[in-house]
C-alpha positions as CSV (number, residue, x, y, z in Angstrom):
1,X,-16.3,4.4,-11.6
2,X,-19.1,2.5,-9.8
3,X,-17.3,-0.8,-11.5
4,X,-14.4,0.5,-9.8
5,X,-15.4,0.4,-6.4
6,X,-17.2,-2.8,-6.3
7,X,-14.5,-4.1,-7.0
8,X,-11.9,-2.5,-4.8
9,X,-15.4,-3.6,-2.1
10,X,-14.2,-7.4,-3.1
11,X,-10.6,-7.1,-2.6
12,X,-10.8,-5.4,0.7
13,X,-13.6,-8.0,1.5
14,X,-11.0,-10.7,0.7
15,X,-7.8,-9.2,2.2
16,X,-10.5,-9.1,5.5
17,X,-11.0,-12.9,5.1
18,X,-7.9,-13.9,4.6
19,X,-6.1,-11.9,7.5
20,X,-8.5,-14.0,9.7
21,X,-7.9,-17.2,8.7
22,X,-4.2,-16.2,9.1
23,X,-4.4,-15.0,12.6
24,X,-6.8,-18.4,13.4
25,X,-3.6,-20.5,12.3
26,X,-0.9,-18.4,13.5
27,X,-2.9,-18.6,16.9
28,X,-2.8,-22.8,17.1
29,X,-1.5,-23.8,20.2
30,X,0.9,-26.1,18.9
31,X,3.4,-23.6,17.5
32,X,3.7,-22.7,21.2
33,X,3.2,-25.6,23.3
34,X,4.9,-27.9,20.9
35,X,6.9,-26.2,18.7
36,X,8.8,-23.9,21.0
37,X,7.7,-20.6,19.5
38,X,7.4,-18.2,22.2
39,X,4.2,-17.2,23.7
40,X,4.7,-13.4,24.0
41,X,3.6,-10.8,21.7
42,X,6.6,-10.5,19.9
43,X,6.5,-14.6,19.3
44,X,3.1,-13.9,18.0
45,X,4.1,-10.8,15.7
46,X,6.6,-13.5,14.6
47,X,3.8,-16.3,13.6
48,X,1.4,-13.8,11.9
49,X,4.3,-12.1,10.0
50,X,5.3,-16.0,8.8
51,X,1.3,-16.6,7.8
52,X,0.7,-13.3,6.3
53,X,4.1,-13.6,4.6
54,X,3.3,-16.6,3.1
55,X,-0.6,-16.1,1.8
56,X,0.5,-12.3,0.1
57,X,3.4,-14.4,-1.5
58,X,0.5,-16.7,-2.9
59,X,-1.9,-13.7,-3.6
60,X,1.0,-11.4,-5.4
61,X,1.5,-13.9,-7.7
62,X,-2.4,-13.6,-8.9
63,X,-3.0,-11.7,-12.5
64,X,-5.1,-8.3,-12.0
65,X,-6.7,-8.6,-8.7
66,X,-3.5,-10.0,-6.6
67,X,-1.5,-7.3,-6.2
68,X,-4.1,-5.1,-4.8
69,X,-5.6,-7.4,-3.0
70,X,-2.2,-8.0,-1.2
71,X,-1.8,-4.5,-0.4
72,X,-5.2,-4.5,1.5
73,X,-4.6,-7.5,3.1
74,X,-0.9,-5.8,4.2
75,X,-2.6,-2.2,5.1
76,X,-5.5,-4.3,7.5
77,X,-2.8,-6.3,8.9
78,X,-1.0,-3.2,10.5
79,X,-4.0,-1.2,11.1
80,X,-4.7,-4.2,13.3
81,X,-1.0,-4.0,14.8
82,X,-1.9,-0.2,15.4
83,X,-5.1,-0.9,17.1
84,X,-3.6,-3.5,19.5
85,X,-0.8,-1.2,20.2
86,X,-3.0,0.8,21.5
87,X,-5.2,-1.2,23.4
88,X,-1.8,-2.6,25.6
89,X,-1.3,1.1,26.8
90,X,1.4,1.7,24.2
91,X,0.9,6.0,23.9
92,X,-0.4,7.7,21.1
93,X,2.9,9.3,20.3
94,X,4.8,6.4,19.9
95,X,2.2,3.9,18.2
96,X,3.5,5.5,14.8
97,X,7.5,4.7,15.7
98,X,6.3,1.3,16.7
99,X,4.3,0.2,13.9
100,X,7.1,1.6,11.6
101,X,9.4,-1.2,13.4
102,X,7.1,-3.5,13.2
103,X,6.9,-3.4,8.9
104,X,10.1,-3.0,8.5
105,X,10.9,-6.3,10.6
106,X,8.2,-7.6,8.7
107,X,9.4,-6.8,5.2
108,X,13.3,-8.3,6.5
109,X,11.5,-11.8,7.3
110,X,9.1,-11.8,4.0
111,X,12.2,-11.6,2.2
112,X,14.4,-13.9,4.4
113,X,11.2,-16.8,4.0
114,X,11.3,-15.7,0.7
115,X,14.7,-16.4,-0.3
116,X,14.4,-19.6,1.8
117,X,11.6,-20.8,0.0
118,X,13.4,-20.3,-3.2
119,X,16.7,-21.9,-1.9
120,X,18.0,-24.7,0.3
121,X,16.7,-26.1,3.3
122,X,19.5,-24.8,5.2
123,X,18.5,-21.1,4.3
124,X,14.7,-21.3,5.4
125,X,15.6,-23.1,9.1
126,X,18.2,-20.1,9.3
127,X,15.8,-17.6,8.5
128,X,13.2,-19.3,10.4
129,X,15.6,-19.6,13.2
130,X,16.6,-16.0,13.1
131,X,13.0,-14.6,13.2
132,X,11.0,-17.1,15.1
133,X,13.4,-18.6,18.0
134,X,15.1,-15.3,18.2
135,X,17.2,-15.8,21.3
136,X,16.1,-19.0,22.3
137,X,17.5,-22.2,21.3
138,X,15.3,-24.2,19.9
139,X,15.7,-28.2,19.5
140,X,16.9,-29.1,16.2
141,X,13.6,-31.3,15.4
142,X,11.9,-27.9,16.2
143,X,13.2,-25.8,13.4
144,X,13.4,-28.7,11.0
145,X,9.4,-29.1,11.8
146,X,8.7,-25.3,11.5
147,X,10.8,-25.4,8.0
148,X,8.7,-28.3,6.4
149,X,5.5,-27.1,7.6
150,X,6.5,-23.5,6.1
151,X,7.7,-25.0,2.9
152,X,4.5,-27.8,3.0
153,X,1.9,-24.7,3.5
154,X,3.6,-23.1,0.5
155,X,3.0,-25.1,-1.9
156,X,-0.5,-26.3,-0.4
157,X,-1.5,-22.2,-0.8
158,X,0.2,-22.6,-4.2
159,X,-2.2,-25.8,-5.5
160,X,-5.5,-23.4,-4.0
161,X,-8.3,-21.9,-5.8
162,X,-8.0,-18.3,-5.3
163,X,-11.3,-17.5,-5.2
164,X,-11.5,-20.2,-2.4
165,X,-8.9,-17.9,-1.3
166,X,-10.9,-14.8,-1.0
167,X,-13.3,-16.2,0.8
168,X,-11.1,-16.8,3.4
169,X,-11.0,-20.6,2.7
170,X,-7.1,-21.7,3.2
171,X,-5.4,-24.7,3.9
172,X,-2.3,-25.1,5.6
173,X,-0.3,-28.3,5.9
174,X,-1.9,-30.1,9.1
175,X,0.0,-29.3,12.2
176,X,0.0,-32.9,13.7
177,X,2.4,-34.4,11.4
178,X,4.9,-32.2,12.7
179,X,4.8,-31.7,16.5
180,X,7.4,-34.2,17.4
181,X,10.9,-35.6,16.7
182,X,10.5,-37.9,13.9
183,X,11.4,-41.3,14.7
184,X,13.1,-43.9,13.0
185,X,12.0,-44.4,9.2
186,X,9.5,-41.8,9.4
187,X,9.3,-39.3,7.1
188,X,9.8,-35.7,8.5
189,X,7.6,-34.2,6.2
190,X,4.5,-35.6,5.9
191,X,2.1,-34.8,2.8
192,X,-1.3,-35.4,2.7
């Protein structure tokens, strides 16, 4: 039993660590300035769903401790959801209904990124388009960017050391190579 909680202590402790470095990407600047993600709340629900949907696909696919730890790192996501719900003035008796919504979108875009990720390029910008641009239109160079950095951060999460991974330690694909239209015999998808 004492084996037991240590280490359930170690996967909450890594779902905690890797929520935060999730939240420090999905907060870059460029995704907004450059990248024409909107800079409301709902365009950063959008950019942490996208993170946190791509790290739990990583961590699921771990033997033993993956699966659990995923859950945690799902349950601390939305307790944070709840608590900033609350701290906008959203009241008591409707934080419940909203953070409902809020998984349930969620769950539609993990599986949409999912699917995307698994298909053609043409699926992920639609799904990408769907969930991150919304109503907006977006330039075309802007999805396409979005869509390789998604795909490029996939399999850079894929290639990490997941005990890197629970200490927070992620890489993403560097955001530079992808903040503007790419030119004439450059490569839209640069690797490192």
């Amino acid at each position: 039993m004492v084996f037991g909680f240590f280490k359930r202590r170690q996967r909450e402790q890594a779902a905690y660590a890797l929520y935060g470095a999730l939240v420090a990407q999905s907060r870059q600047p460029e995704f907004y300035l450059h990248l024409g993600i909107a800079d409301t709340v709902d365009g950063r629900f959008d950019m942490i769903a996208l993170h946190a949907a791509l790290v739990i696909r990583r961590v699921q696919g771990q033997p033993d401790d993956g699966p659990p730890t995923a859950q945690f790192l799902f349950d601390i996501m939305f307790a944070d959801m709840d608590r900033n719900l609350r701290e906008m003035g959203v009241g008591d008796l409707s934080v419940g209904k909203h953070v409902k919504r809020m998984a349930k979108a969620y769950y539609g875009r993990a599986a949409a990124y999912e699917e995307g990720l698994q298909g053609d390029e043409e699926t992920l910008i639609a799904a990408l388009t769907r969930n991150l641009y919304r109503k907006s239109e977006p330039e075309p160079w802007q999805v396409a960017a979005i869509a390789a950095y998604v795909r490029r951060s996939a399999e850079l999460l894929a290639q990490q050391d997941y005990q890197a991974l629970g200490q927070g330690t992620m890489t993403f694909a560097p955001l530079a190579g992808f903040l503007a239209p790419p030119a004439a015999g450059r490569p839209s998808d640069p690797q490192e």
